[in-house]
N, C-alpha and C positions, 0 to 999 in steps of 0.2 A: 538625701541631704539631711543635714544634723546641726541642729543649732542649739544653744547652751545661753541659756542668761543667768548673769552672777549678779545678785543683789536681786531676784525677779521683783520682792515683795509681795504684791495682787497678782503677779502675771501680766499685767497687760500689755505689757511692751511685747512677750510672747505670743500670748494670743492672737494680738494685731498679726505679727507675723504669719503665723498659724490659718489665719482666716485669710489675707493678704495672698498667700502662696498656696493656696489651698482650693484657688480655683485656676491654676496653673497644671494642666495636666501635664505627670511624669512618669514614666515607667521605673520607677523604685519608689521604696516606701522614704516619709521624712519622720525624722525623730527631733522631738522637742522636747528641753529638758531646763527648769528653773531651779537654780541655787540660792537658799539664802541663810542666815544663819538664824532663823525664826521660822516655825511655819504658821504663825499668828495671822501670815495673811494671805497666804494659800489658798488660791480655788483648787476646787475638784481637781483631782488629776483624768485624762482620759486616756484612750490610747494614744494615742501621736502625742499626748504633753504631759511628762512628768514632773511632778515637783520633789527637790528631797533638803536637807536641812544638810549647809555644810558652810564650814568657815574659811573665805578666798586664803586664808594665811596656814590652815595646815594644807596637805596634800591629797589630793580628790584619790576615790578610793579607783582602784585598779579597771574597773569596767567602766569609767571614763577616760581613761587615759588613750590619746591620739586617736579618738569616736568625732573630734566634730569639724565640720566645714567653716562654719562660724561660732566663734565666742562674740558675746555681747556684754560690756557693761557699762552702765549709767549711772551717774552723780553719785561715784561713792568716795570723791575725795574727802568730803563735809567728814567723810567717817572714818577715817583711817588715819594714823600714823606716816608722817614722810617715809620713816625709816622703815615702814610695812610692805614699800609700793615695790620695791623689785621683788621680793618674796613674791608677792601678790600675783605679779608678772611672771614670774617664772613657772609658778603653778598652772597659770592660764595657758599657759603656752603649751603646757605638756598632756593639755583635752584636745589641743588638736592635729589634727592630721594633716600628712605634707601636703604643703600648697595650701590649707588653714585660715583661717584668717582670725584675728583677735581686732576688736573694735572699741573704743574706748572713749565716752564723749562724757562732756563735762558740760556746763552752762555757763553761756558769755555774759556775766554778771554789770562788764563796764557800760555794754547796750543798755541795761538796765538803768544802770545810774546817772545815764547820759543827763547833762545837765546839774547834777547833783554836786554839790562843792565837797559832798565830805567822803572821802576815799576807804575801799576796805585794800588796805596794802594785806591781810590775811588770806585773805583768796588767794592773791596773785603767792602769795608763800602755800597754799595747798598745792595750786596746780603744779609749781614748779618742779614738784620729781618727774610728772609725766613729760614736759619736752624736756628733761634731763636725761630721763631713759631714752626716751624716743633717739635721742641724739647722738647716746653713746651705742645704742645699737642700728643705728641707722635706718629708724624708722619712719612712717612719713608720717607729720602735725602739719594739718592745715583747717584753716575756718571752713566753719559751714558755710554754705551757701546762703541760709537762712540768720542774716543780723539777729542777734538776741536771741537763740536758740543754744549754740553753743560753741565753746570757748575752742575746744580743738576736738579732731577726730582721729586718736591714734589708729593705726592699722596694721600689722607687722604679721606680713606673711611665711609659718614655717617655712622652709626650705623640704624641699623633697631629700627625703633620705636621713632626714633629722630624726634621729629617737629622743627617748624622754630626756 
């Protein structure tokens, strides 16, 4: 199995994985691999977890392309451009492999403010390309399970037989 986090930062949403899966016995090896566009905050790399410095808006280089089972990324709307987010997505799409999965979570900020009379209508203008995409490609958006953790959980499975 082959998992990819865009935005890793520290890693540790990796890691967790890493450690998590990792007392799961499998007969094949996993490969763990962190993108960000800084490596200011990069742990060690080891064997199973590489880190490398790459930006979600150009195009990952050739020995990632259709390598991974799961893509991950988290709370990178704060940083992006609307008009970024399909670029963004179409890049991600083409790390993984048929049947793939791309994951995509944000943070449910209105849990937060519950109670709070003064509104950030800005969020709800960030999130909005993700169920836009999601929509026009018929992907699934839905809450977490966890109130106040996060806002939606894109998920959009290549298809078998899809190339880059």
């Amino acid at each position: 199995m082959n998992i990819a986090d865009i935005a890793t930062g520290t890693g540790i949403w990796l890691n967790e994985v890493q450690t998590t899966l990792g007392d799961i016995p499998v007969n094949k090896s996993r490969y763990y691999h962190g993108f960000d566009i800084s490596d200011a905050q990069f742990p060690f790399s080891t064997e199973e977890v590489q880190y490398s410095i790459q930006d979600a808006l150009s195009p990952f280089p050739a020995q990632h392309l259709n390598r991974y089972d799961l893509v991950h990324v988290r709370l990178l709307v704060g940083a992006i451009q609307a008009s970024d987010f399909e670029v963004i997505v179409a890049n991600l799409m083409k790390l993984l492999r048929p049947q793939g999965y791309l994951q995509w979570t944000e943070i449910d900020i209105d849990t937060f403010l519950e109670g709070n009379t003064k509104k950030y209508p800005e969020f709800a203008d960030m999130v909005q390309p993700i169920f836009s995409y999601a929509e026009r490609h018929t992907m699934s958006t839905r809450p977490s399970e966890q109130p106040g953790v996060e806002i939606c959980v894109v998920v959009a499975q290549k298809p078998n037989g899809a190339g880059d």
